[in-house]
Backbone bond lengths (Angstrom), bond angles and torsions (degrees), N, CA, C in turn:
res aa  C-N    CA-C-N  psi(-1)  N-CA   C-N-CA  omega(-1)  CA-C   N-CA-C  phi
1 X - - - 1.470 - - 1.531 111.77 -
2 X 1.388 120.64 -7.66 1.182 112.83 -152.64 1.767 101.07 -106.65
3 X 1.543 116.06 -14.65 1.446 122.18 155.68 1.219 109.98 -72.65
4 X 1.724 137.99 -28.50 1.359 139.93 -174.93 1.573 94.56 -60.96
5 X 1.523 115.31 -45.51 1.657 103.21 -177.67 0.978 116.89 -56.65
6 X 1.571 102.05 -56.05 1.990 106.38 171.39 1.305 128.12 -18.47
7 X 1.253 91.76 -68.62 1.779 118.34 168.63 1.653 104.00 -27.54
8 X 1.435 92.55 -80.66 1.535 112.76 -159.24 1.749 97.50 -48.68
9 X 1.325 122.06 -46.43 1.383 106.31 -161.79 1.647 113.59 -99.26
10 X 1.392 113.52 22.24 1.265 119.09 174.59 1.419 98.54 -106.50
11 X 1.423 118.73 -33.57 1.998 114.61 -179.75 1.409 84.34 -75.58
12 X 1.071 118.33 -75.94 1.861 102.23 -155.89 1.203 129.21 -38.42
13 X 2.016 112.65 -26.33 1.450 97.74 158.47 1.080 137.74 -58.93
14 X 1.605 94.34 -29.56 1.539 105.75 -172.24 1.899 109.07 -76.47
15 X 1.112 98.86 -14.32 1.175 100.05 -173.93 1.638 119.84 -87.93
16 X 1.415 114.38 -31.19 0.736 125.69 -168.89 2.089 107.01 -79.21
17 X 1.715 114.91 -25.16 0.774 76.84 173.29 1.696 111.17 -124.65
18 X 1.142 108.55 46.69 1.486 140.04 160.46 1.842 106.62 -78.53
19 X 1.353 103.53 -62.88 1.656 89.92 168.86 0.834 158.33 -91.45
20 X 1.457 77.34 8.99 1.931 99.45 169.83 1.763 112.31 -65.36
21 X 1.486 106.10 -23.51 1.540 104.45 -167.63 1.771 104.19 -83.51
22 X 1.426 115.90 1.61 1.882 110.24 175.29 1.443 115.01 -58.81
23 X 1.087 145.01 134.39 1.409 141.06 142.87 1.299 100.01 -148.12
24 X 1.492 103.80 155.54 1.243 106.96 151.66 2.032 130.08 -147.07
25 X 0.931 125.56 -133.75 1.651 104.86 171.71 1.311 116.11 -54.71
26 X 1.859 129.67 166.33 1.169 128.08 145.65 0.888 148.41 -56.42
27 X 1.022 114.42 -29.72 1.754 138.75 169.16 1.136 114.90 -71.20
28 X 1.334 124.00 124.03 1.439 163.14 -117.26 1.560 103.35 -101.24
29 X 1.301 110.84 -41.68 1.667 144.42 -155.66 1.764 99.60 -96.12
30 X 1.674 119.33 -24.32 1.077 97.66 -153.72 2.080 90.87 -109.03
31 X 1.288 99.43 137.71 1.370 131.27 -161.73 1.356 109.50 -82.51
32 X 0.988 121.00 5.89 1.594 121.20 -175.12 1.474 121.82 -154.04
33 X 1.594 126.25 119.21 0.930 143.82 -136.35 1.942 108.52 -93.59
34 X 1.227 132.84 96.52 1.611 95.81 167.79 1.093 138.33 -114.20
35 X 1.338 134.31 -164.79 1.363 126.33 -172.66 1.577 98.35 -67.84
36 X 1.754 96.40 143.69 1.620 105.36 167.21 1.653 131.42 -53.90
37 X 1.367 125.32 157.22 1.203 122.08 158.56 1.583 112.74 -111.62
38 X 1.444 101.89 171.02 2.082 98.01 162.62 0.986 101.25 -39.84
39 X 1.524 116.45 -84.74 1.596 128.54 -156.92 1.315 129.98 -38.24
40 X 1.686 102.63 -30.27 2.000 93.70 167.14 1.400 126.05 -52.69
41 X 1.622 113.34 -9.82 1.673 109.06 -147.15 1.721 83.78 -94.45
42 X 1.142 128.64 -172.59 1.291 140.20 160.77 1.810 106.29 -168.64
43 X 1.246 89.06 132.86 1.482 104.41 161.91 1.469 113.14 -24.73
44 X 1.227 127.67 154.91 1.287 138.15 147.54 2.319 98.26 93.27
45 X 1.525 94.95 -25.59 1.777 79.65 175.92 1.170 130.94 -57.84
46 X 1.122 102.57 163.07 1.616 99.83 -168.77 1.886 99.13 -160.09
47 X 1.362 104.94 144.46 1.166 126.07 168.77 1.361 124.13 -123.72
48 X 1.585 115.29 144.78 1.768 107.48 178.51 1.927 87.29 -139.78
49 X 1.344 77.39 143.29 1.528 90.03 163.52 1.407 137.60 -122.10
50 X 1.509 135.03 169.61 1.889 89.66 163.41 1.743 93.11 -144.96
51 X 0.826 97.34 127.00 1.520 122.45 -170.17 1.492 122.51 -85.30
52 X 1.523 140.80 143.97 1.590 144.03 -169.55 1.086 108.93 -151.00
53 X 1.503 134.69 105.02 1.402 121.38 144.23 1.457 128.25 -83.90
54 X 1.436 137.31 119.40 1.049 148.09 -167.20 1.407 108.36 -116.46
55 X 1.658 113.34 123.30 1.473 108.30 158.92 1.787 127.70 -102.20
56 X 1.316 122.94 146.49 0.956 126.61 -141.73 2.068 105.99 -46.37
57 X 1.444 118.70 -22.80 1.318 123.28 -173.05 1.665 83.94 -92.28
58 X 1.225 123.95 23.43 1.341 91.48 172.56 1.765 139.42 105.00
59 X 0.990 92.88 -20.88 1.807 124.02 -169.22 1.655 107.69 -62.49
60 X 0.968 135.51 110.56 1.539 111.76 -175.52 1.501 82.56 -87.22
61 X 1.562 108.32 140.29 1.573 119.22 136.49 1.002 158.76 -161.21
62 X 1.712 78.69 75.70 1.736 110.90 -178.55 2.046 103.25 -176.76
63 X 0.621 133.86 126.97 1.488 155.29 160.81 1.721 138.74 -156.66
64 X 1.285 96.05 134.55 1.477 122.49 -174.35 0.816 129.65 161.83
65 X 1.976 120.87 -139.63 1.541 119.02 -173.63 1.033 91.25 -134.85
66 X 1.492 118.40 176.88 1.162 149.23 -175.02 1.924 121.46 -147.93
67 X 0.973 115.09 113.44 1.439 127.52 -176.75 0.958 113.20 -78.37
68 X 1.146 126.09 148.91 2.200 123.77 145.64 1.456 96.63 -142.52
69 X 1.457 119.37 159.24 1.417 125.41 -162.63 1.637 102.74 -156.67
70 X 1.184 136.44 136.11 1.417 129.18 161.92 1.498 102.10 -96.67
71 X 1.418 126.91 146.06 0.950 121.39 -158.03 1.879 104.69 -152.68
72 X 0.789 157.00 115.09 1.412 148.73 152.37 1.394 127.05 -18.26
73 X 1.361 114.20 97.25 1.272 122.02 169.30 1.389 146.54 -128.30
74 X 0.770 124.17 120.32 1.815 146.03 -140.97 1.691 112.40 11.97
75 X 1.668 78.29 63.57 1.798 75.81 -177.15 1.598 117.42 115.77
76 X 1.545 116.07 -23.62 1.275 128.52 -164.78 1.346 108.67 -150.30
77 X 1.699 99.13 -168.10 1.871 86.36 -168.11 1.621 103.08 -98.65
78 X 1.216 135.08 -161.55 1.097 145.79 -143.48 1.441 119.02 175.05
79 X 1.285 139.25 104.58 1.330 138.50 146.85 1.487 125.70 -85.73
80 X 1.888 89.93 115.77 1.994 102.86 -178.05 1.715 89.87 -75.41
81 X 1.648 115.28 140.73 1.197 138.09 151.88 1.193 121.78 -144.84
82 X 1.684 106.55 99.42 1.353 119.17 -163.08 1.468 102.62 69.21
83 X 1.731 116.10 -143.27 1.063 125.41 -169.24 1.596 105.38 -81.42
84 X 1.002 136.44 18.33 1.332 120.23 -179.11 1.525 99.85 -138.76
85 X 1.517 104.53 159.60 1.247 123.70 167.01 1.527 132.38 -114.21
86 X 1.529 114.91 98.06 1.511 106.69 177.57 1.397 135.28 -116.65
87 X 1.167 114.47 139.16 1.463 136.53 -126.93 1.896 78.96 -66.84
88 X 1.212 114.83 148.78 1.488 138.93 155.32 1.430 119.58 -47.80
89 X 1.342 115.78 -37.44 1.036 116.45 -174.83 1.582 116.69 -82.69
90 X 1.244 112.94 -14.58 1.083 138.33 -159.52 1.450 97.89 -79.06
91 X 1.492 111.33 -73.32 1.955 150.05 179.01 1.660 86.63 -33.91
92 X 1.836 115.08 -65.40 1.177 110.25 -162.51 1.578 131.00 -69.50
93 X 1.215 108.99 1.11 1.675 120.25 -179.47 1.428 108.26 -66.91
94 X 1.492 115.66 140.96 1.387 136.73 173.70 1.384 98.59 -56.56
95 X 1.381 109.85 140.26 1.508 126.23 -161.99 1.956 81.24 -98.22
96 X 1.326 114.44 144.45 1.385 125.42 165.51 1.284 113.54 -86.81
97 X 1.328 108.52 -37.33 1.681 109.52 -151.05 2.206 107.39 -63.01
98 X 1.422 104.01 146.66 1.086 105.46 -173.10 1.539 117.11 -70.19
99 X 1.255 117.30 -13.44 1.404 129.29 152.34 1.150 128.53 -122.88
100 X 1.573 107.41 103.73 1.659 103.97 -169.68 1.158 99.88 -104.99
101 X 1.621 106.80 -174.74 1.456 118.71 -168.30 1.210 99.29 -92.00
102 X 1.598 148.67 -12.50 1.303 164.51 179.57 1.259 121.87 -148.18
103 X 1.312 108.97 99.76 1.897 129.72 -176.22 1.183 101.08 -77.04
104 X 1.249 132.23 79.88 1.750 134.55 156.23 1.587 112.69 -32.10
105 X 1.042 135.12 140.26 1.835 108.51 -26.76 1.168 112.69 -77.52
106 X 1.909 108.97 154.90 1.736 87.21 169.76 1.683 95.51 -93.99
107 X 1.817 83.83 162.07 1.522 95.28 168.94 1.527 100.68 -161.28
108 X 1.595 103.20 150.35 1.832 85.15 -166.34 1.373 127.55 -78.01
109 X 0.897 140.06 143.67 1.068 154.25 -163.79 1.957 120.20 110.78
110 X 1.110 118.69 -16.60 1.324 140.09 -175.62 1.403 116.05 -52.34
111 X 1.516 137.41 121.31 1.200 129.40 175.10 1.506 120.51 -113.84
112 X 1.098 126.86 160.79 1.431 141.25 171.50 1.183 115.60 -155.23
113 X 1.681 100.78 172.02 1.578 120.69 170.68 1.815 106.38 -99.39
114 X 1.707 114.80 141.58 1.205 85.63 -166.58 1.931 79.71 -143.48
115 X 1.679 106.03 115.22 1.499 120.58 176.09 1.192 127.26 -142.34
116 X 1.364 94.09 143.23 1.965 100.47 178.78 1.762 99.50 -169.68
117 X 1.955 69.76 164.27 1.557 92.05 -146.85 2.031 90.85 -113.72
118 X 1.488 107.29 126.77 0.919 110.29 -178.29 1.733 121.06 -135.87
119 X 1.829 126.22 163.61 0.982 125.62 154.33 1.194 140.87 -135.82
120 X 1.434 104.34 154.96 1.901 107.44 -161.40 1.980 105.95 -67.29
121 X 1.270 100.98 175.14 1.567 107.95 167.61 1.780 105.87 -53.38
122 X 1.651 95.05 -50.40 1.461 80.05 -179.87 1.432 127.84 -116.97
123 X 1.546 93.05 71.21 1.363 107.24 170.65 1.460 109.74 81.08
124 X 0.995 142.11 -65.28 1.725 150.53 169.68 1.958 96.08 4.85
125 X 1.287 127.41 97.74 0.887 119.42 161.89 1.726 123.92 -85.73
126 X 1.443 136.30 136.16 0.924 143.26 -150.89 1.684 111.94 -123.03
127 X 1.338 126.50 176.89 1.450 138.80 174.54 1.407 100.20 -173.24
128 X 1.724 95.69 122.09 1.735 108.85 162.99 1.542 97.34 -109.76
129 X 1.287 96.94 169.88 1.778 120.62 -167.30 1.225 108.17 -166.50
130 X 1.368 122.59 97.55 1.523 127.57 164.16 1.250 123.37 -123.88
131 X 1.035 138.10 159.79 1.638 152.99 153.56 1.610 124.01 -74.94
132 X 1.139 103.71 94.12 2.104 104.32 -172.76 1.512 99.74 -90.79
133 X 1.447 97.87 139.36 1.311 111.53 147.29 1.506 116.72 -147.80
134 X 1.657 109.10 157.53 1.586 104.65 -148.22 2.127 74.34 -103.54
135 X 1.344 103.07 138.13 1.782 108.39 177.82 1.303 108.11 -83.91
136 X 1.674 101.88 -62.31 1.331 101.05 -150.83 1.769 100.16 -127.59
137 X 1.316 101.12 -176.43 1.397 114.79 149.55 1.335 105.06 -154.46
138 X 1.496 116.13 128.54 1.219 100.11 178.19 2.212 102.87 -170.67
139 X 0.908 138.53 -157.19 1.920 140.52 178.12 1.436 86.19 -74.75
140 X 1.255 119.64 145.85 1.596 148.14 150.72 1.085 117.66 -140.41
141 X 1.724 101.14 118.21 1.576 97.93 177.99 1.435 99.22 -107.17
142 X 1.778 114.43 151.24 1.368 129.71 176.58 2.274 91.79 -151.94
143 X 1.475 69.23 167.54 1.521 85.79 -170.83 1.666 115.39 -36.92
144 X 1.526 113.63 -48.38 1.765 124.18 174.28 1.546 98.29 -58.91
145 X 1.419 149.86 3.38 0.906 149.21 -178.73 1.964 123.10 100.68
146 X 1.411 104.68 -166.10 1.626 106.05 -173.32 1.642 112.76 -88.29
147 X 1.015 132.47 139.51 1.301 119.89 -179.38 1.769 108.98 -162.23
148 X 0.955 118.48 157.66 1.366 139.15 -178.07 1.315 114.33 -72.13
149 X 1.735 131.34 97.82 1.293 137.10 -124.10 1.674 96.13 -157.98
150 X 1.452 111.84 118.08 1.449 111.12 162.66 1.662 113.67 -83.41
151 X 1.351 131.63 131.07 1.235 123.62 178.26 1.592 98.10 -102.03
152 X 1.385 98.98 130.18 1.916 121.04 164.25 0.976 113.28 -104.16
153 X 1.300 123.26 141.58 1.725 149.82 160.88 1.540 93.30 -100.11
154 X 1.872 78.89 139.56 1.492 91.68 151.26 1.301 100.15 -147.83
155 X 1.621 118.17 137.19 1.452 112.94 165.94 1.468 108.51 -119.89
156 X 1.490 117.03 155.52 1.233 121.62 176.73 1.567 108.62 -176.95
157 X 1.391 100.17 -146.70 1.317 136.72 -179.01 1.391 133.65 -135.35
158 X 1.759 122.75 129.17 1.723 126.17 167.59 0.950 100.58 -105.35
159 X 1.341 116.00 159.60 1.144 120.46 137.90 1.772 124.25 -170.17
160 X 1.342 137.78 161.12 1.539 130.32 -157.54 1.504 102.85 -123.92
161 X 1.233 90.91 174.87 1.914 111.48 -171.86 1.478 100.66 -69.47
162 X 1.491 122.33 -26.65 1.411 114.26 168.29 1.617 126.46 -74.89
163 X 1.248 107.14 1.75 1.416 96.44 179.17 1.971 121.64 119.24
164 X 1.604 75.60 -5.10 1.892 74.45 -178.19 1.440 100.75 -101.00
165 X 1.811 102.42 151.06 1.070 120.14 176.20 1.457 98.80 -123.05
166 X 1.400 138.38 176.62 1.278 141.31 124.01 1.741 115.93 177.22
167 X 1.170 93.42 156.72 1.910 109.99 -173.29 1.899 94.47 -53.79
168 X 1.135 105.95 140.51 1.579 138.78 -173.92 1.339 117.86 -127.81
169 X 1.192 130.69 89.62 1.398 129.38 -175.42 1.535 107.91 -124.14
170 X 1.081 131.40 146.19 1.352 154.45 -178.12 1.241 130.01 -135.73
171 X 1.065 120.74 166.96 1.911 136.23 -168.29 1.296 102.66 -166.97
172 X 1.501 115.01 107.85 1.674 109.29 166.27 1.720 101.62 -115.40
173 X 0.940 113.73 152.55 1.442 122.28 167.30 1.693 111.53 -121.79
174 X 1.703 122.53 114.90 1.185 129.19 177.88 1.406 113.56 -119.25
175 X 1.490 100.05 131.94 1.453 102.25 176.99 1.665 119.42 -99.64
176 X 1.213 135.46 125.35 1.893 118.67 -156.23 1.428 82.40 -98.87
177 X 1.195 132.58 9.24 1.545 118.16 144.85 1.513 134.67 -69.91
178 X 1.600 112.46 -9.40 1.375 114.36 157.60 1.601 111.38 -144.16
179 X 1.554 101.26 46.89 1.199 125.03 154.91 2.128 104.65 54.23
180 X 1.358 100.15 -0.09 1.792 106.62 177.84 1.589 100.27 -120.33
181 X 1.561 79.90 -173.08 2.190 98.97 171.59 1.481 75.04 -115.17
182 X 1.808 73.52 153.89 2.252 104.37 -162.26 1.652 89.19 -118.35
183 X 1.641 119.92 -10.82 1.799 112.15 168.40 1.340 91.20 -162.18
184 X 1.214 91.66 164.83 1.968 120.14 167.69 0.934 107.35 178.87
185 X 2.039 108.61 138.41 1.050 122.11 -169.42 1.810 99.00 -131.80
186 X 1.424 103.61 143.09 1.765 120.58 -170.64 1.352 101.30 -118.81
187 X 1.075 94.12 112.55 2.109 84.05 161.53 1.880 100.96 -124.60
188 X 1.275 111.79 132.15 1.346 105.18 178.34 1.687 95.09 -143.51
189 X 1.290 115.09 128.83 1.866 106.69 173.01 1.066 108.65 58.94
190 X 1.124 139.06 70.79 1.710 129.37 165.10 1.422 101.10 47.87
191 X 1.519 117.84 66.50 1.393 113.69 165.00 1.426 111.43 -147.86
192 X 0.572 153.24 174.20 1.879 168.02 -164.74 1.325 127.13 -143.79
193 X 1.153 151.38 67.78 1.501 142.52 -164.94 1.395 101.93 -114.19
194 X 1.476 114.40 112.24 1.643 109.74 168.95 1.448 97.50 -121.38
195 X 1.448 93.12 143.23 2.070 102.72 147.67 1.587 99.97 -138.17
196 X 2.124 84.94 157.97 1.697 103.16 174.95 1.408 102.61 -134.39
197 X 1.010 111.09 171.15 1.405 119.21 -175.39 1.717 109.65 -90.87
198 X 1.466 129.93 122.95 1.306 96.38 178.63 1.508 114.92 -137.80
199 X 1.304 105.59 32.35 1.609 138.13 165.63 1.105 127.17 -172.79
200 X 1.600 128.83 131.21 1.187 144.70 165.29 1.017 117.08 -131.04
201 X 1.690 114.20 122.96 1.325 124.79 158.50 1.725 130.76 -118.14
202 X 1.302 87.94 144.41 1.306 95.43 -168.43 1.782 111.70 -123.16
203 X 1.523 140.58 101.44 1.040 134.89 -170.94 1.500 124.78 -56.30
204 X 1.661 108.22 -6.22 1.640 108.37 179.77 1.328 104.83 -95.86
């Protein structure tokens, strides 16, 4: 269990600041998602989340929050995550890889392959492998309130150089009205990991 944490808290970084880069139009009505630019971001946003890992007897192990911030930096914008700050311009670049974690545009019904190859602090090199498809679009309410939210699946597979394998399934719900996902839920191996969004601010 104690590589399952590994696991878990080396994707969620990665994850976390992988989806920070979704947005798409303002308008409420419009059904299709695209890749970000600079200019959507503005100073002063801010995101909070609050996060649970649960194992199936029950065990929490993992709880709290989670921040994101746009911020001014040397000249440009900046997203704080955790202790570091990375540049906007950076977040917003077209992903190359032939399976990304977000097939521009989304729109529902849309499928892909979605993989990457990663490693722990200590060394533990890893591979996820899932199958996305975008369901819905449609109101989601979470604690930051109701909003206009495509929900994604992903099903698949992890697994590391030590020997672990196991089924990986997911649910994110994103609203391109605050340019993030407002929940997602992980269950992999008798585990539980949810976050929701439960403030956003925006100074415009």
């Amino acid at each position: 269990m104690k590589y399952l944490k590994k696991v878990f808290k080396t994707v969620k970084m990665g994850y976390l600041v992988l989806i920070s880069v979704l947005i798409s139009c303002n308008e409420n009505t419009v059904s299709v998602a695209e890749q970000p630019i600079l200019s959507d971001y503005t100073v002063g946003e801010k995101w909070t989340w609050k996060y649970k890992g649960v194992t199936t007897e029950g065990e929490v192990r993992s709880e709290g929050e989670d921040t994101r911030e746009i911020v001014n930096m040397n000249g440009g914008l900046g997203m704080v995550i955790a202790q570091d700050t990375i540049p906007v311009s950076d977040i917003v670049k077209p992903e190359e890889s032939e399976t990304p974690r977000y097939k521009w545009p989304l729109e529902v019904g849309k499928k892909w392959k979605y993989e990457k190859n990663w490693t722990s602090q200590d060394g533990t090199t890893g591979t996820q492998s899932q199958d996305a498809k975008v369901l819905s679009y449609k109101e989601e309410t979470v604690d930051a309130g109701t909003f206009m939210a495509y929900t994604i699946e992903y099903k698949g597979t992890v697994s590391n150089s030590r020997g672990y394998n196991a089924q990986t399934d997911e649910v994110w719900l994103y609203a391109p009205e605050l340019k993030n996902f407002i929940k997602m839920t992980q269950t992999q191996d008798g585990f539980v990991y949810n976050e929701e969004l439960i403030k956003y601010v925006n100074p415009n």
